[in-house]
C-alpha positions as CSV (number, residue, x, y, z in Angstrom):
1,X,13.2,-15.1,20.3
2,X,13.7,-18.8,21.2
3,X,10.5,-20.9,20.6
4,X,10.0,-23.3,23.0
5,X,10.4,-27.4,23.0
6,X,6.9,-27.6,23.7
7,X,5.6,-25.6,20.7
8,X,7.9,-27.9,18.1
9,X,6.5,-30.8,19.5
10,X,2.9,-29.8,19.1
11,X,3.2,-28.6,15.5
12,X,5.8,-32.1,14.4
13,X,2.7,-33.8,15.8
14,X,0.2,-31.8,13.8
15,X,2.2,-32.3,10.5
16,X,2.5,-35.9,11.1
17,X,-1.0,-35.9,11.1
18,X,-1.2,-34.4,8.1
19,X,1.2,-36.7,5.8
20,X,0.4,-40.1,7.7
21,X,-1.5,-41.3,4.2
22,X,-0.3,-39.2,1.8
23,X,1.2,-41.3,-1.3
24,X,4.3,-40.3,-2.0
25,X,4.7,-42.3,-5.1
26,X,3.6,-39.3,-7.7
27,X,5.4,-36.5,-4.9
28,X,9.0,-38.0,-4.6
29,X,10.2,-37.0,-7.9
30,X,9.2,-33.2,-7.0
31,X,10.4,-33.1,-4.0
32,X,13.9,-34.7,-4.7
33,X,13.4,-38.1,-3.1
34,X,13.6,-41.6,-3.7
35,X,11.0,-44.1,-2.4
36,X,12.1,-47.9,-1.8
37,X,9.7,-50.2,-0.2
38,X,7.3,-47.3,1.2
39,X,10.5,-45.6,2.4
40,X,11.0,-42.1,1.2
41,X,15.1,-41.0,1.5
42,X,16.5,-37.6,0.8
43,X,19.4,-35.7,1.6
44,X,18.8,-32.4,4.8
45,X,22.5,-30.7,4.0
46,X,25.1,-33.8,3.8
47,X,22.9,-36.3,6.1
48,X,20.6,-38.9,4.2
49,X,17.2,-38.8,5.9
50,X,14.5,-41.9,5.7
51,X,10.8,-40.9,6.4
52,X,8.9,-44.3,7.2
53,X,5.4,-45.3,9.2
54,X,8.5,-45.0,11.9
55,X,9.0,-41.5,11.3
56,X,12.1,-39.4,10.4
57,X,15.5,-40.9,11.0
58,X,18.7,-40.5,9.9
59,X,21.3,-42.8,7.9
60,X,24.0,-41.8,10.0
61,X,22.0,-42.8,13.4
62,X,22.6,-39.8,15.3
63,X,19.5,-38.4,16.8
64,X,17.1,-35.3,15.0
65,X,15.7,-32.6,17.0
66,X,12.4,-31.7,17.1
67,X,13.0,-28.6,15.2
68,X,15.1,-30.3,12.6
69,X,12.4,-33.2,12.1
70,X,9.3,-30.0,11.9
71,X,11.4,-29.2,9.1
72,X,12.1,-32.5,7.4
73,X,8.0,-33.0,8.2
74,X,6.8,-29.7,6.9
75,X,9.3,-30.3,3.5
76,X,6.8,-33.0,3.0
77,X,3.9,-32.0,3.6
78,X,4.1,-28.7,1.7
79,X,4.7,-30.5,-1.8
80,X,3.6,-28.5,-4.7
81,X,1.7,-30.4,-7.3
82,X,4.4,-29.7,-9.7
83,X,8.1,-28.5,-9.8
84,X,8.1,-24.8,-9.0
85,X,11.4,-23.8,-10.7
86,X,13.4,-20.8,-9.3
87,X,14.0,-18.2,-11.8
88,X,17.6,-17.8,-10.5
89,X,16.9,-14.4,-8.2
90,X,19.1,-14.9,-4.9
91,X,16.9,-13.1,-1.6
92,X,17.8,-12.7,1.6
93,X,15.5,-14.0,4.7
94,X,14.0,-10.3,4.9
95,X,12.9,-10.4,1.3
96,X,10.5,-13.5,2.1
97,X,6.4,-12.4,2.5
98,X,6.2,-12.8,6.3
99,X,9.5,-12.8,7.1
100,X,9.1,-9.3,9.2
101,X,8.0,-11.1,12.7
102,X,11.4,-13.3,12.4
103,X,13.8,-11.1,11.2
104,X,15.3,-10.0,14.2
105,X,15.3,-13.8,15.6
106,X,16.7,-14.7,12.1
107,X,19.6,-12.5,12.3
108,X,20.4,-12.9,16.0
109,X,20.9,-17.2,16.0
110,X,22.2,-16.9,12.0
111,X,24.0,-14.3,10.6
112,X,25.7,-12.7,13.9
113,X,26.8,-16.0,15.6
114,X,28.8,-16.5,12.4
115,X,30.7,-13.2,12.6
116,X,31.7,-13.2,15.9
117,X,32.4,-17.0,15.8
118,X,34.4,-16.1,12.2
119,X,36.2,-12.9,12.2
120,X,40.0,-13.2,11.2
121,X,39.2,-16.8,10.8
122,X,38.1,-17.4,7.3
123,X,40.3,-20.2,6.1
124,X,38.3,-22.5,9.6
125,X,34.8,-21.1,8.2
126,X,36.0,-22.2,4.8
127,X,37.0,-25.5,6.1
128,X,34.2,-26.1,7.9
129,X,31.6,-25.6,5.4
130,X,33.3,-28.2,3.0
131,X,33.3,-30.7,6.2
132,X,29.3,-29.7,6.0
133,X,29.0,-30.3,2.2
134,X,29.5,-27.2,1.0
135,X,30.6,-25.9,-2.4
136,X,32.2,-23.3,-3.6
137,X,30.4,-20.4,-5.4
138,X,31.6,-17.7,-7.5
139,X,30.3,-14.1,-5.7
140,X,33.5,-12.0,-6.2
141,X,32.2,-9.7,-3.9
142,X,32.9,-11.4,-0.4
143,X,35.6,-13.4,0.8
144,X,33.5,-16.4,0.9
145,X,30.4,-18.2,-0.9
146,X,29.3,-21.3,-0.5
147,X,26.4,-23.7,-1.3
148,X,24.7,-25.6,0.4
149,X,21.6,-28.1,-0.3
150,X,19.7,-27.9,2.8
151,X,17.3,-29.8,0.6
152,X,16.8,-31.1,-2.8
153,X,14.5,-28.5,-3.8
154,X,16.3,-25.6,-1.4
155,X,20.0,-24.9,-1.9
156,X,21.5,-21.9,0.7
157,X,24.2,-19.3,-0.5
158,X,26.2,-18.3,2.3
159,X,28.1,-15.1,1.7
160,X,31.4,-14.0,4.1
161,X,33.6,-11.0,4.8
162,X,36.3,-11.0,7.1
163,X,37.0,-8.1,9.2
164,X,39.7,-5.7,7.9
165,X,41.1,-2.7,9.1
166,X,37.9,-0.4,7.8
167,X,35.0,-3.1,8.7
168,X,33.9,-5.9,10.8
169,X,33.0,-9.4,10.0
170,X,29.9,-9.6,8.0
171,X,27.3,-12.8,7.0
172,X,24.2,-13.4,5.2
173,X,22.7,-16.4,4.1
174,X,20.4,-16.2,0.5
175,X,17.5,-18.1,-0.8
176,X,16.4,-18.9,-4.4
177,X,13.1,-17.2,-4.9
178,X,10.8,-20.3,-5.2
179,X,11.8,-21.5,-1.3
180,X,8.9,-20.5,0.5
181,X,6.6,-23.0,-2.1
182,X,8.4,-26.1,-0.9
183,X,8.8,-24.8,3.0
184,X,7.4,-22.6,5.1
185,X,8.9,-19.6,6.4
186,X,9.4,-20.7,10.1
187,X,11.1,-23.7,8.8
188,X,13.8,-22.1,5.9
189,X,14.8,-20.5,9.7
190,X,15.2,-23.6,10.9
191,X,17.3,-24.6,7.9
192,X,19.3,-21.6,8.6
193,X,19.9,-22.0,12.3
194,X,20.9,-25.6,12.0
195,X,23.8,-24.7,9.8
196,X,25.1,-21.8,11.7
197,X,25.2,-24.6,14.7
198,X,27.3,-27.1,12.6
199,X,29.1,-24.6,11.4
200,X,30.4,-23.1,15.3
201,X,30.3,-26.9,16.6
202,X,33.4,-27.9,15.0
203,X,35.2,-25.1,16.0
């Protein structure tokens, strides 16, 4: 399922709506941030983001799609009034209330793009995620793990296996259980597809 242009637009202009006079001076610390002269920075995986009365931008100048700025909006806007810590539980996509209608969409753009982009190629995945700001995790289990902070409040495990004789290439990408109270789950998709495309565009 692709969700059109048009449908990001209209909902990025909707939550703009929504934080255009929110003070963000007793919200920044919970959601990560800094705030300089009205400006509120944060990090969205290894680029630094500014939100202003401009909008979304990023440090680095290259352009944010409408998809990725929903995200960066909706991250905002769905501050909790306090920290909601994670109690450490790793869950899949499919674990997440309401995930059902998205699963299949989820694992079609995420999970299989990176094991047929991947397979017999695990030191260039490996590579690639620490050119993305990745870090090494400990999961003795698969061939790969790494970590990633999409955002400050929302770090992404992903888990590889690279084909062998017996089986085929195999991805997932894990969530700590308090993610869907600092983003919605349309947009921890988002997070998820965004990767998968930087991870395949330097290949």
């Amino acid at each position: 399922m692709i969700v059109p242009r048009k449908s990001f637009d209209e909902k990025y202009k909707k939550c703009r709506l929504k934080i255009r006079d929110v003070d963000f001076s007793q919200k920044a610390a919970i959601l990560g941030a800094d705030l300089k002269q009205g400006a509120l920075s944060f990090d969205f995986f290894n680029r630094r983001i500014v939100f202003s009365t401009d909008g979304f931008g990023a440090v680095d100048g290259e352009p944010l799609t409408v998809a990725v700025m929903l995200a960066l909006c909706r991250y905002l806007a769905m501050c909790p009034e306090k920290s909601v810590e994670s109690t450490g539980r790793l869950i899949t996509f499919r674990e997440l209330s309401g995930s059902g209608p998205l699963f299949s969409s989820f694992t079609a753009n995420t999970n299989k793009i990176i094991e047929s982009a991947f397979a017999g190629s695990l030191e260039s995945l490996r590579s690639r995620c620490r050119e993305l700001g990745g870090i090494d995790a400990e999961m003795p289990s698969f061939d790969l793990s790494m970590q990633f902070s999409a955002f400050p409040r929302i770090p992404i495990m992903l888990n590889f296996n690279d084909t062998d004789d017996l089986m085929p290439a195999t991805a997932n990408f894990l969530y700590h259980d308090n993610a869907d109270r600092y983003l919605d789950i349309e947009c921890l998709m988002i997070t998820c597809t965004y990767l998968t495309g930087q991870l395949i565009q330097g290949r």
